[in-house]
N, C-alpha and C positions, 0 to 999 in steps of 0.2 A: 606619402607613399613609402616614403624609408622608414618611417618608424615601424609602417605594418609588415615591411620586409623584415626588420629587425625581429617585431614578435611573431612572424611566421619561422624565421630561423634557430629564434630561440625554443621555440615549441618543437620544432623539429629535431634540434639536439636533445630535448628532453626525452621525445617518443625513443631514439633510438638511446639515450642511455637506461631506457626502461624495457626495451628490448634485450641489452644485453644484460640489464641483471634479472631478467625472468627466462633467458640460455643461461645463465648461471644456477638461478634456482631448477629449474628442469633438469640439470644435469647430475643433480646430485640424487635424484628418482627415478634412473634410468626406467626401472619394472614398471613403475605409475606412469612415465613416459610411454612407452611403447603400449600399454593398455590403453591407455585415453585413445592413440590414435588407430589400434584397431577397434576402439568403441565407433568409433566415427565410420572408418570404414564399412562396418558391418551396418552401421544407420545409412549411409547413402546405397548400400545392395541392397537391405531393405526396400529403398522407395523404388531404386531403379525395379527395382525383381518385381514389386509390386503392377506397376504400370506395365513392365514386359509382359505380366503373365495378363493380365487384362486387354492388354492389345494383342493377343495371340487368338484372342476370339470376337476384335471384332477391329473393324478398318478405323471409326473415329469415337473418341469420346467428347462429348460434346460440341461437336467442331472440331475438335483437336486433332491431328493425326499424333503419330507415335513421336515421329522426328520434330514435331512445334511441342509436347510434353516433356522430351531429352533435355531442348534447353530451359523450357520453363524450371524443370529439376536441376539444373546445372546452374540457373540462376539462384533458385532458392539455397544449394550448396554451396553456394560463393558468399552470400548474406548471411548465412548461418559461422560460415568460419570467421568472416569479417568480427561479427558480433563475441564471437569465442577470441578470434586472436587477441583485441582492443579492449571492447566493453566488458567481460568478464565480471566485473567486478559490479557491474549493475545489479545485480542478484543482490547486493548486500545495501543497496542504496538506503532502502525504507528503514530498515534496523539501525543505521548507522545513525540514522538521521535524527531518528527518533532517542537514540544512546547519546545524544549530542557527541560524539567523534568526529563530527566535520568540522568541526573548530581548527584546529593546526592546519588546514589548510589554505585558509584565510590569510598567512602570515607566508608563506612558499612563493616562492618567485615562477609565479606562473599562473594565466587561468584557474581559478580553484575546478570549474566543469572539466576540462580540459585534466587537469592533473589528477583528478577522481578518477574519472570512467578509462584511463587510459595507463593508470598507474600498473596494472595487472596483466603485460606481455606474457601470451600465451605460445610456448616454444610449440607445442604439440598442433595450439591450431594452424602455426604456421605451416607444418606437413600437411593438414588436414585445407589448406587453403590453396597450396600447388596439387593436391588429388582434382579440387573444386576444380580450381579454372582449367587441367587438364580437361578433367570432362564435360566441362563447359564448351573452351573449345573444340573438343570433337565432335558436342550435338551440332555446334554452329558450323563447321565443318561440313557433316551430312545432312542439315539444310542448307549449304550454299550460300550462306550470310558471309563470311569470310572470302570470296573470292570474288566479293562486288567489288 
């Protein structure tokens, strides 16, 4: 059990010193920073606006009322940031792999899975992650899930 304590600790210094050098890379693109995160923004009024104007004519979609749709969309924006804050770098998995480029990480003191998919801290998603769970909890809010 101490050894898996040891490589859960040591994984977890690595997330967060991958954290702060990806607030360090962020911070030097302020304008691309702030763009990303109103790209995001505008993609979750998209869906929200979308289902709003949809349930403005009519009471369920498919079973669904409006407030069980808020948090399905509030879950799906918390998945999506998750996958932008961490995984990022999944996007490049095939090509890399195929470039043979995942060699050097065979040799890194750490999971190679693990140091791949997570190597790529997303400053922006972070904002775009406290937007999520904000309105995450607020659909769970106005259905009542939160005050069981």
């Amino acid at each position: 059990m101490s050894r898996a304590l040891d490589a859960l600790r040591r994984h977890l210094a690595l997330a967060r010193e991958f954290a702060r050098i990806g607030a360090i890379r962020k911070s030097q693109f302020r304008v691309e920073f702030l763009c990303q995160v109103l790209m995001d923004c505008v993609w979750y009024a998209t869906h929200i606006a979308l289902f709003e104007i949809v349930f403005g004519h009519t009471r369920t979609l498919a079973g669904w009322s409006l407030d069980e749709v808020r948090v399905f969309l509030g879950f799906v924006f918390v998945a999506d940031a998750f996958q932008m804050l961490w995984l990022g770098q999944a996007w490049h998995f095939g090509r890399e792999l195929k470039d043979g480029r995942l060699d050097p990480l065979r040799v890194r003191p750490g999971w190679p899975v693990f140091l791949y998919f997570f190597q790529r801290f997303s400053l922006e998603a972070a904002v775009n992650t406290a937007v999520a769970l904000a309105y995450l909890l607020w659909a769970l809010a106005a259905v009542g899930r939160l005050s069981e």
